[in-house]
C-alpha positions in Angstrom: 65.5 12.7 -15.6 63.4 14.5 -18.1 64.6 14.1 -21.8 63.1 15.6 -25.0 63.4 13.4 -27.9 63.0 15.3 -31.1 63.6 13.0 -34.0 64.6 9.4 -34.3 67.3 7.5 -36.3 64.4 5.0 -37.6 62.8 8.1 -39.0 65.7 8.4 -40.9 66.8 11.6 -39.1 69.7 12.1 -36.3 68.6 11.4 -32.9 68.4 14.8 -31.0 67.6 14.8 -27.2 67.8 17.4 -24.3 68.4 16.4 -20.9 69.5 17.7 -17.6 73.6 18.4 -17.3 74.6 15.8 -15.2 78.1 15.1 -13.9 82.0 15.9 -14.7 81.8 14.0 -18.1 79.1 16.2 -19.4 80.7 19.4 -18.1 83.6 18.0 -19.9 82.2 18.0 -23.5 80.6 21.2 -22.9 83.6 23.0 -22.3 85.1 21.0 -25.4 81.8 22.4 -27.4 82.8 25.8 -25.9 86.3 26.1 -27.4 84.9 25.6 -30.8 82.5 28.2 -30.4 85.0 30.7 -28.6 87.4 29.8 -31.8 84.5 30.1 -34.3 82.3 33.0 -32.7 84.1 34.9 -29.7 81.5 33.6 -26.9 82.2 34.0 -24.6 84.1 37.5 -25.0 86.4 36.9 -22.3 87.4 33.7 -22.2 86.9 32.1 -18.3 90.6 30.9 -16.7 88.2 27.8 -15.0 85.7 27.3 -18.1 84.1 24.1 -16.2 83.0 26.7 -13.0 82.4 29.5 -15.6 79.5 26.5 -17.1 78.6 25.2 -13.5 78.5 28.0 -11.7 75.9 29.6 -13.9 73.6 26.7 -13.0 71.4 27.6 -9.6 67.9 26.8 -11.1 69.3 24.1 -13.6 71.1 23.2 -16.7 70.9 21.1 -19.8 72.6 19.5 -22.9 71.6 18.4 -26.6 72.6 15.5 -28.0 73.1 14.8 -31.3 73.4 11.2 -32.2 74.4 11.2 -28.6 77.6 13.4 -28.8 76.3 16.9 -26.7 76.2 19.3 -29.4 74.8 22.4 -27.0 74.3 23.7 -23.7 71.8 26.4 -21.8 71.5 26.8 -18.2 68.9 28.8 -16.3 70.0 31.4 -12.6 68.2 33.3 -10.3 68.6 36.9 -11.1 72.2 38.4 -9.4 73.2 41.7 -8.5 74.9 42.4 -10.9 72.0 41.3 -14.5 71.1 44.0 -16.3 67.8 42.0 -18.2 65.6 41.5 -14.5 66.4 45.0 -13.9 64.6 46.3 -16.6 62.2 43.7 -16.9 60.9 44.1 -13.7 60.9 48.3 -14.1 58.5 47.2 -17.0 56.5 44.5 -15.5 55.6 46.4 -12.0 57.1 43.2 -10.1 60.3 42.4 -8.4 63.3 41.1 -10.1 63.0 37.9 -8.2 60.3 37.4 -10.2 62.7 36.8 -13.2 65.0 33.6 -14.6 68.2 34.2 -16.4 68.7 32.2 -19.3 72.5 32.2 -19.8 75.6 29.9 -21.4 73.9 29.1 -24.3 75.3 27.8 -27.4 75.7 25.3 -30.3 78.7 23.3 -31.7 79.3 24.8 -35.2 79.7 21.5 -37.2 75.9 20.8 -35.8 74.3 23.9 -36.4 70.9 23.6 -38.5 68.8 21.0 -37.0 67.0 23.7 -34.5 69.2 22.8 -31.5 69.4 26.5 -30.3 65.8 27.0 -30.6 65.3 23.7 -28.8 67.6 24.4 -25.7 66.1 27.8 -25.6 62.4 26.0 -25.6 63.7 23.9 -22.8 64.7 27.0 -20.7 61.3 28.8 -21.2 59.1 26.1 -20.2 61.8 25.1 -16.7 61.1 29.1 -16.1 57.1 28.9 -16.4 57.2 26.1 -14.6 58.9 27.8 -11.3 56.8 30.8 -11.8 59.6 33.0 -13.0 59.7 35.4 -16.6 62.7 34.2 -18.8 65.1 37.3 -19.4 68.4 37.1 -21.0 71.4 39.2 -22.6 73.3 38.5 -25.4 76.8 40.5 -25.5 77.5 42.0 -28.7 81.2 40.5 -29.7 82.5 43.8 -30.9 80.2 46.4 -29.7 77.6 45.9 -32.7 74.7 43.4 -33.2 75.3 43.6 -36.8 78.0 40.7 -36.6 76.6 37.7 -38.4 77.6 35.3 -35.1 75.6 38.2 -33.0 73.0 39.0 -35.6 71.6 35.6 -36.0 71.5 35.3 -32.4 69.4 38.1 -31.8 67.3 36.8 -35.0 66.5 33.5 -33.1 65.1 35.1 -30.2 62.9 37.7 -32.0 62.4 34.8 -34.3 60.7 33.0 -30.6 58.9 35.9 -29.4 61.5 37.6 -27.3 61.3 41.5 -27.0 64.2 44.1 -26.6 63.9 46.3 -23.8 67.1 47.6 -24.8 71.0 48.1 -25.4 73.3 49.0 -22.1 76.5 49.6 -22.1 79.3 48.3 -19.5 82.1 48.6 -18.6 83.7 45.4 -17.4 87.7 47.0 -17.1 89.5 49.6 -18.2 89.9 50.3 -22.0 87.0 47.3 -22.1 83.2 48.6 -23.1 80.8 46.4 -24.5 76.9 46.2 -25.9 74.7 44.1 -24.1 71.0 43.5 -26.0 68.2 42.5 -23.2 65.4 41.0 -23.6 62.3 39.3 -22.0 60.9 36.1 -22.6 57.3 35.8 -24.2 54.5 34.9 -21.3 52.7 31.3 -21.5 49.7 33.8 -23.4 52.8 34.9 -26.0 53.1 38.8 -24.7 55.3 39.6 -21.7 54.6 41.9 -19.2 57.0 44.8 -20.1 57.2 43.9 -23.7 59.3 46.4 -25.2 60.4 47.6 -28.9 63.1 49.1 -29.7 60.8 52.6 -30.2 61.0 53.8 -27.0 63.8 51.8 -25.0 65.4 53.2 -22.9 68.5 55.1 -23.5 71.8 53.3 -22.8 73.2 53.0 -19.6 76.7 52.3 -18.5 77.4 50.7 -15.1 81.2 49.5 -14.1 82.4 46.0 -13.9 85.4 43.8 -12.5 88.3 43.7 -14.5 87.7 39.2 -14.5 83.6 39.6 -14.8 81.9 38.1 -17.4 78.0 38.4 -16.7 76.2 35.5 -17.6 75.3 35.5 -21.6 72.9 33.9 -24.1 74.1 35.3 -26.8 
């Protein structure tokens, strides 16, 4: 199993690692991470009845956790692209290739009491490089919590991945049940060469779109 060791107590730093998600116990503190941040940041938006599947079943090309001081502190997983991802979609329109082409970074996020030590940035590092390594683009979406990327929860997510070389291709709507409408920002990944194909700004997205949802769907989320 693959780890990435960051710093090192003898350094006089915390110990911070990623490694593969392995097992009950680690889904376990992950959904315990997960209530903090529903509580502290409204992610997800609709919180899952089964929050252990919601994490594992998000997981088809792999997941993994950060440590801090070994106590996981953060989570990312990486999918195939499904039927219903908006981010492949218009990825690929952009690219000229098909969406199977594309890997969907999703269910990441950071315990609040162990934000500022990069952990975000890290598990999203972790993601790009699994992608490049299968031959796939990194896409994502990040669901804006009430509609508007300027909430600070929201807007420092979006930050983070500009911040990384991400590009928006653009804003869709959904609808995911009645009386129920929310934003989604997607973006593509940078390349190995730090453009993507399809590299979009916000000049000239695409106008937003709005396709219907299931009254229980949640799509899968970075944000």
């Amino acid at each position: 199993m693959r780890r990435d060791r960051v710093a090192d107590a003898a350094e006089g730093h915390p110990v911070l690692r990623v490694r593969e998600r392995a097992g009950e116990r680690d889904l376990e503190a992950c959904v315990g991470v997960l209530v903090q941040v529903h509580k502290a940041d409204g992610y997800p938006v609709n919180w899952p009845a089964l929050p252990a599947d919601w994490l594992a079943g998000s997981a088809a090309l792999g997941a993994w956790v950060a440590e801090l001081d070994g106590r996981i502190v953060g989570h990312v997983a990486l999918a195939r692209s499904g039927a219903e991802d908006v981010a492949p979609r218009l990825w690929s329109e952009r690219a000229g290739v098909g969406v199977e082409g594309a890997a969907v970074v999703s269910r990441l996020f950071v315990a609040p009491d162990a934000r500022g030590h990069g952990i975000g940035a890290l598990l999203m590092g972790r993601a790009v490089r699994e992608s490049r390594a299968r031959g796939l683009h990194p896409v994502l979406d990040m669901v804006c919590s009430d509609g508007s990327p300027d909430t600070p929860s929201d807007a420092s997510a979006a930050a983070l991945y500009e911040r990384m070389g991400w590009r928006l291709l653009a804003v869709v709507e959904q609808e995911w049940s009645p009386g129920q409408r929310v934003a989604l920002r997607c973006y593509a990944g940078p390349s190995a060469s730090g453009t993507s194909p399809g590299d979009a700004t916000t000049e000239g997205t695409p106008p937003a779109s709005t396709a219907p949802r299931g009254a229980s769907d949640n799509p899968r989320s970075a944000g």
